[in-house]
C-alpha positions in Angstrom: 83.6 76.9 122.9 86.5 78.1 125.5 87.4 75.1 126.3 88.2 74.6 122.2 89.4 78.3 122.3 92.0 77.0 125.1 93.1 74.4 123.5 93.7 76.6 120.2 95.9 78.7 122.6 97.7 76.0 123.8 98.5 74.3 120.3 99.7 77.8 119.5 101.9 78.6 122.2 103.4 74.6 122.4 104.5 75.4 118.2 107.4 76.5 117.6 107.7 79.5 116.4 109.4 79.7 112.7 113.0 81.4 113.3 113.2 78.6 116.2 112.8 75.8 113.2 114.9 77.6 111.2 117.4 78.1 113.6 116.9 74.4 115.0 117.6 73.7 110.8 120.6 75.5 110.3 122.6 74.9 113.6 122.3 71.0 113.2 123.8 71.2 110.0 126.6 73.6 110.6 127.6 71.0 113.6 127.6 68.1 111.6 128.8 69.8 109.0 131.9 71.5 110.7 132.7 67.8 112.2 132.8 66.4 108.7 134.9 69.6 107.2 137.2 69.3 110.3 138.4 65.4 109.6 138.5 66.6 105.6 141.2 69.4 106.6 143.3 67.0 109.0 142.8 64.4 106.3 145.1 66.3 104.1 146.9 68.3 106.6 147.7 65.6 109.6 146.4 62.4 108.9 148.7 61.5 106.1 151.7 61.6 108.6 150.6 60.6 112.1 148.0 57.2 111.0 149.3 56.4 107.7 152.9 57.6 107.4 154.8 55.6 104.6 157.9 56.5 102.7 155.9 58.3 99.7 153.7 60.8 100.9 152.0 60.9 98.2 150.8 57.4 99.5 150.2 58.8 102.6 148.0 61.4 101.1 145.6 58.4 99.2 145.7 56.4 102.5 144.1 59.5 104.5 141.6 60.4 101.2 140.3 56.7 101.5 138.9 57.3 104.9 137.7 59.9 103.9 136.0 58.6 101.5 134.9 55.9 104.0 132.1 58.3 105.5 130.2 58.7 102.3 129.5 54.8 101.9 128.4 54.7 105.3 125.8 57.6 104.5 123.2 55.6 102.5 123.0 53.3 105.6 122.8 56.0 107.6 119.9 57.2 105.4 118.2 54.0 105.7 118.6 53.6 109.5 118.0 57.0 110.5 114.9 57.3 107.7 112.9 54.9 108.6 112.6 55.9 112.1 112.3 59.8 110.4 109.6 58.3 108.4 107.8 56.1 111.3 108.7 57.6 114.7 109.0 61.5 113.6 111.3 63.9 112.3 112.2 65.5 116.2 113.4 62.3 117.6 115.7 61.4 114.5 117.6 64.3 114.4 118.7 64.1 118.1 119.7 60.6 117.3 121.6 61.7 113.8 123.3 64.8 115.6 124.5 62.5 118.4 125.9 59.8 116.8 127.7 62.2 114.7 128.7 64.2 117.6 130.5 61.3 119.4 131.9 59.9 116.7 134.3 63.3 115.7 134.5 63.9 119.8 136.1 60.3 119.4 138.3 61.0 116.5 140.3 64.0 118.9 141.2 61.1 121.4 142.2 58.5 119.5 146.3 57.1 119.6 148.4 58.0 116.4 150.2 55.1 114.4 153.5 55.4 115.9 151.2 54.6 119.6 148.9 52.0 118.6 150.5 50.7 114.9 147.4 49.3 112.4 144.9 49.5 115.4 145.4 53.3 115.0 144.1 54.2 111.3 141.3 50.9 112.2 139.6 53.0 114.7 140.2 55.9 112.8 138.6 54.5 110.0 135.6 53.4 112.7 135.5 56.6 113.9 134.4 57.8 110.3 132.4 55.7 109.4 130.2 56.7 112.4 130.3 60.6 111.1 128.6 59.2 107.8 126.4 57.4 109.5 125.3 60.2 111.3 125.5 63.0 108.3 123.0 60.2 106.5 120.6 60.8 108.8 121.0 64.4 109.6 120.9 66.0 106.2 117.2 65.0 105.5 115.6 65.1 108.8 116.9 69.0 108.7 115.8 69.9 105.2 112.4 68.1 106.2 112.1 70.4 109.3 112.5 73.6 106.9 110.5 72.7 104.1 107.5 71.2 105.8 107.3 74.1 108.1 107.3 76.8 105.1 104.5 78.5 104.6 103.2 78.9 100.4 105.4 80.2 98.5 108.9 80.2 100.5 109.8 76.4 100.4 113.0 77.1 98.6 113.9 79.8 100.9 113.2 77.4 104.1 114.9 74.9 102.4 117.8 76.7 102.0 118.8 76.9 105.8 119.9 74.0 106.5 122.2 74.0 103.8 123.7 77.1 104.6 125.4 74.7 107.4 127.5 73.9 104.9 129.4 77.2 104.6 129.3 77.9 107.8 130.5 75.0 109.2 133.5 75.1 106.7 134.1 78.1 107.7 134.3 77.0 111.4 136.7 74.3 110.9 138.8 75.9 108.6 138.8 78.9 111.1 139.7 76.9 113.8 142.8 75.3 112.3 143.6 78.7 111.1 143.7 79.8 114.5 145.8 76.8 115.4 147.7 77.2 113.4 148.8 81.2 114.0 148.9 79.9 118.2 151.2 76.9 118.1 154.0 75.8 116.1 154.3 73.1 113.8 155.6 70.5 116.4 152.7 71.2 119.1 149.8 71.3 116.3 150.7 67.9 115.5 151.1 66.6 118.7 148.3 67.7 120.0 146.7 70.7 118.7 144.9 69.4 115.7 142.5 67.3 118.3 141.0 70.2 119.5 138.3 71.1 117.2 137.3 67.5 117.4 137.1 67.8 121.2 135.6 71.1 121.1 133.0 69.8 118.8 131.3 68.5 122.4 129.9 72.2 123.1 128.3 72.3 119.8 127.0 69.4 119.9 125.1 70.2 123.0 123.9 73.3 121.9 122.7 71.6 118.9 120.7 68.9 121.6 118.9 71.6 123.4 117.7 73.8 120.6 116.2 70.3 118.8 114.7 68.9 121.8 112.5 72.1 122.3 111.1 71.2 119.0 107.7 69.6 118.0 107.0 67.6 114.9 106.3 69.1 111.1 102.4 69.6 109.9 102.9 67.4 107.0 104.6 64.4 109.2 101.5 65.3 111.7 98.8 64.6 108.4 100.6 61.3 107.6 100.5 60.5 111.3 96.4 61.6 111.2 96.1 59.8 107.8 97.3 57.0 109.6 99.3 57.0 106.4 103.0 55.6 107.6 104.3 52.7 106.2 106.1 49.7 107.7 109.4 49.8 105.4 109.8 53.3 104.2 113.3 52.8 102.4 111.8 49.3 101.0 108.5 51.6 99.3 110.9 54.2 98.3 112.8 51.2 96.1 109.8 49.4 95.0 107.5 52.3 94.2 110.0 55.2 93.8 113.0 54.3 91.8 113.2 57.4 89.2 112.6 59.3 91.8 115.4 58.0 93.5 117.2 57.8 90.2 116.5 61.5 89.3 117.1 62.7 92.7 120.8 61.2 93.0 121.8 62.4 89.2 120.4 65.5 90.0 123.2 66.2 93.1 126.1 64.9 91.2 127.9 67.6 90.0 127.1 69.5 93.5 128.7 67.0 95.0 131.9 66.6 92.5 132.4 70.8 92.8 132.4 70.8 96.2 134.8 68.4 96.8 137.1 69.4 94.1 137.1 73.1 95.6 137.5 72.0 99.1 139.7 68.9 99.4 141.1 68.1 96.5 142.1 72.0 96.1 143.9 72.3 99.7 145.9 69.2 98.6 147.0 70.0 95.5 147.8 73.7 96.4 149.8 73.1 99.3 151.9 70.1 98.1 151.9 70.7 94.0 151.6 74.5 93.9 153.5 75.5 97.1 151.3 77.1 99.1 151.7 78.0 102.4 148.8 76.3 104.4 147.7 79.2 106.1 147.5 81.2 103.2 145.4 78.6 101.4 143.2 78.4 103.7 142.5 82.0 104.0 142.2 81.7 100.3 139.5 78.4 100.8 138.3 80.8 103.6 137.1 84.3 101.2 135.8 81.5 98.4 132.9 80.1 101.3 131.7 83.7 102.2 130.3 83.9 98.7 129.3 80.1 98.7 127.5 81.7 101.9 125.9 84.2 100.1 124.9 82.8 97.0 123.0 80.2 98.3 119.9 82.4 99.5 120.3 84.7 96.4 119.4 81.0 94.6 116.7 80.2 96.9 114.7 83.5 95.8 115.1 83.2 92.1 114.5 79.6 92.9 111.0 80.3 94.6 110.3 83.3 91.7 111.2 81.3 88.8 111.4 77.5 89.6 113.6 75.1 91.7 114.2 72.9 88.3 115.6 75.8 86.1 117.5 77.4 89.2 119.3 74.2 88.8 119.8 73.9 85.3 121.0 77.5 85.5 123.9 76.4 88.2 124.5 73.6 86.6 126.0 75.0 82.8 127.9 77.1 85.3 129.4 74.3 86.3 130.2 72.5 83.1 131.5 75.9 81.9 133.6 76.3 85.4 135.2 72.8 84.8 136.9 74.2 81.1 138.3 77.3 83.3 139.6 74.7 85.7 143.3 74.2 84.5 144.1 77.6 83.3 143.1 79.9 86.9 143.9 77.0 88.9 147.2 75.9 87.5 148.6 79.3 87.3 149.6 79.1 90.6 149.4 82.4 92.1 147.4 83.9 94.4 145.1 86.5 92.2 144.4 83.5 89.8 143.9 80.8 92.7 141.7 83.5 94.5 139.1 83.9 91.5 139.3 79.7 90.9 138.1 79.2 94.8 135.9 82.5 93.8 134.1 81.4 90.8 133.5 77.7 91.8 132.2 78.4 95.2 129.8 81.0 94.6 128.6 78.3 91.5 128.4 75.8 94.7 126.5 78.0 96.3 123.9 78.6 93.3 123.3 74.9 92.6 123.6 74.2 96.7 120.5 76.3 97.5 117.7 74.8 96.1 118.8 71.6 95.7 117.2 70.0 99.0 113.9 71.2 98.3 114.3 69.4 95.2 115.3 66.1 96.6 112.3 66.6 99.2 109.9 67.1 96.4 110.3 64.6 94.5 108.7 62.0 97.0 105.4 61.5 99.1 106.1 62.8 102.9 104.8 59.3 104.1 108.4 58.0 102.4 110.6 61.4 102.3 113.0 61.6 105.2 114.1 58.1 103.8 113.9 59.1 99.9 115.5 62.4 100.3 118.5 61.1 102.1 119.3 58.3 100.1 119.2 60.3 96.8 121.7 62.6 99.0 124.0 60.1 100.1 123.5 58.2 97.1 125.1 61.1 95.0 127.6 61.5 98.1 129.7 58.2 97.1 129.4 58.7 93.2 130.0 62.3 93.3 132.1 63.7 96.3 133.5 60.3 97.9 136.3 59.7 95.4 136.0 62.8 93.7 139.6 64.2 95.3 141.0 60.6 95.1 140.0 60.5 91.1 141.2 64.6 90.7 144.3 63.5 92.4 144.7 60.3 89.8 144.2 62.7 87.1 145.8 65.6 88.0 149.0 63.5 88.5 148.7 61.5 85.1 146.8 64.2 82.9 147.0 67.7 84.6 144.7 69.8 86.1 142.6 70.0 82.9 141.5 66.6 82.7 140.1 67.5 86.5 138.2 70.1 84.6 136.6 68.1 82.1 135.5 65.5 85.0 133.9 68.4 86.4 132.3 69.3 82.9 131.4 65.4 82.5 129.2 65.0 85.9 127.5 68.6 85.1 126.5 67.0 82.0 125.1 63.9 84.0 123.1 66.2 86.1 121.8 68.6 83.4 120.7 65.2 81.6 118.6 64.4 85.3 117.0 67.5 86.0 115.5 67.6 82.2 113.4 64.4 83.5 112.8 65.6 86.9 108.8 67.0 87.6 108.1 70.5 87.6 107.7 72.6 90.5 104.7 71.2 92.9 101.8 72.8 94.7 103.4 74.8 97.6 100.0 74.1 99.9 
């Protein structure tokens, strides 16, 4: 009996306690998501001119938003690599791997040689470079929702499964912050010779940080039950094809228009206001800047309705936001002052945030644990490359040949896709 009683105390002091998963959760995701958000703001801000710089900058522009766009068709092979060893080796060891991989690959990005050094070898390693974030993000976004939600006790799996995506804010809000800060310390001519690599550099310390709060950790209770069960499987993205494809189907609909708001309100926005509208890019950014905090903050207000109410009809909620938010598109957006820009980057934020909250726990629960870091993270990614990968190339495309209010009726048109999903996707599981 003591020696039992021991080992009870042991297991008990060797768990982690919650806030450290939670915190373990939320910090991998605001690194990995700050290095993503910080090649998205040089994309439009730097890249155009110093690895892709042509006589229309406009071409410039479309160069820089197809690498861009390069990251979220690696992500689905990052889900798949990174997955299966989620799904066979454990959740722990994945995430170091993920958050590594994406770590390097930005820390890479801050030391690479401009056109005018290297010619076409330049934008070809930056486009390398990119394509090993993605890689990493595939891997990363699951493993950390997994962590959350398979640590949350009955009751509170939307509010754990909200952590990790409040990286998302956060982590915009450290990039953008850091290029603010750039920007008010060095003039133009210094920012662009150098001072833009320096949140890609810097990412290094984060990274690290992220390292030693994840290797402290041990793995989930329901990856330890598969594990017990002896329940793993030798292909895990193979079973989730062959035995999970509406899942997978529902799962990636599902995230579409999450994916098509973000992106229009983060990238596409900063382009078109500072080259179409005029704005200065410090002001727009500060602008971008108030719009996260209540992206930040509506995210857990979704998670607790979400756990009250439902995860499905949280998301059905956020999602005729959206379809109404895309017919408000042209007229706040287009006005092209500050009060009217300020309540666009308002409204469709704290709608990001609404749909953004739950939505993990949803793409977790809609497969078997034996199968879910994989399954999870390819309906992610999946929905990455329909809905946010050339979602500011397409707004961009339209905006130019049919205004800003054909933007809003794209918007309107992959809400509609994703309303359509979630009517078909299960209702709320068993918490236990």
């Amino acid at each position: 009996m003591r020696r039992d009683g021991v080992t009870r105390d042991v297991a008990a002091q060797a768990t982690p306690s919650k806030r450290r998963v939670l915190f373990a959760s939320l910090i991998g995701t605001t690194i990995e998501f700050f290095d993503f958000y910080i090649y998205a703001t040089a994309a439009v801000l730097v890249f155009p001119s110093l690895f892709f710089p042509a006589d229309d900058p406009a071409s410039s522009t479309l160069q820089s938003l197809a690498t861009f766009a390069l990251a979220f068709f690696a992500r689905p092979i990052g889900s798949a690599v990174f997955g299966h060893f989620g799904d066979r080796v454990g959740r722990k060891a994945t995430l170091v791997a993920a958050l590594l991989t994406m770590g390097l690959s930005t820390v890479a990005i801050g030391l690479l040689p401009t056109h005018a050094q290297w010619g076409v070898a330049a934008p070809a390693l930056l486009a390398l470079c990119r394509f090993g974030q993605g890689l990493g993000l595939g891997g990363e976004w699951g493993g950390a929702v997994l962590l959350a939600t398979e640590n949350a006790p009955p009751g509170k799996r939307a509010w754990y499964g909200m952590f990790p995506q409040l990286g998302a804010p956060f982590g915009f809000l450290l990039a953008t912050g850091s290029f603010l800060l750039l920007t008010g310390l060095l003039d133009e001519a210094d920012f662009m010779a150098w001072g833009w690599r320096l949140p890609f550099v810097g990412s290094a310390v984060l990274v690290f940080l992220g390292l030693w709060i994840r290797l402290s950790l041990t793995e989930t209770p329901a990856f330890q039950r598969v594990l017990d069960r002896q329940a793993r499987v030798a292909m895990p993205m193979a079973e989730v094809l062959r035995r999970h494809p509406r899942a997978l189907l529902l799962g990636t609909v599902s995230a579409l228009a999450t994916f098509v708001l973000f992106y229009l309100m983060t990238v596409f926005a900063l382009s078109w206001g500072t080259s179409r509208l005029g704005y200065a890019r410090e002001t727009f950014l500060w602008l971008q800047m108030a719009g996260v905090l209540l992206f930040a903050a509506t995210i857990p207000l979704s998670a607790l309705y979400a756990d009250r109410v439902g995860r499905r009809r949280m998301m059905v909620a956020a999602t005729v936001a959206i379809m109404a938010f895309g017919l408000l598109f042209q007229p706040l957006f287009a006005a092209g002052h500050a009060g009217s820009t300020a309540i666009f980057l308002a409204l469709g934020l704290g709608i990001m945030g609404l749909t953004y909250g739950p939505l993990g726990t949803i793409l977790a629960e809609l497969f078997p644990a034996e199968v879910r870091y994989s399954g999870a993270s390819l309906a992610f990614n999946l929905s990455g490359i329909f809905g946010a990968s050339l979602a500011p190339y397409i707004a961009t495309w339209l905006a130019e040949r049919h205004g800003l209010g054909a933007v809003g009726l794209y918007l309107s048109a992959a809400a509609l896709l994703t309303l359509a999903a979630l009517w078909k996707v299960p209702g709320q599981p068993d918490d236990s």
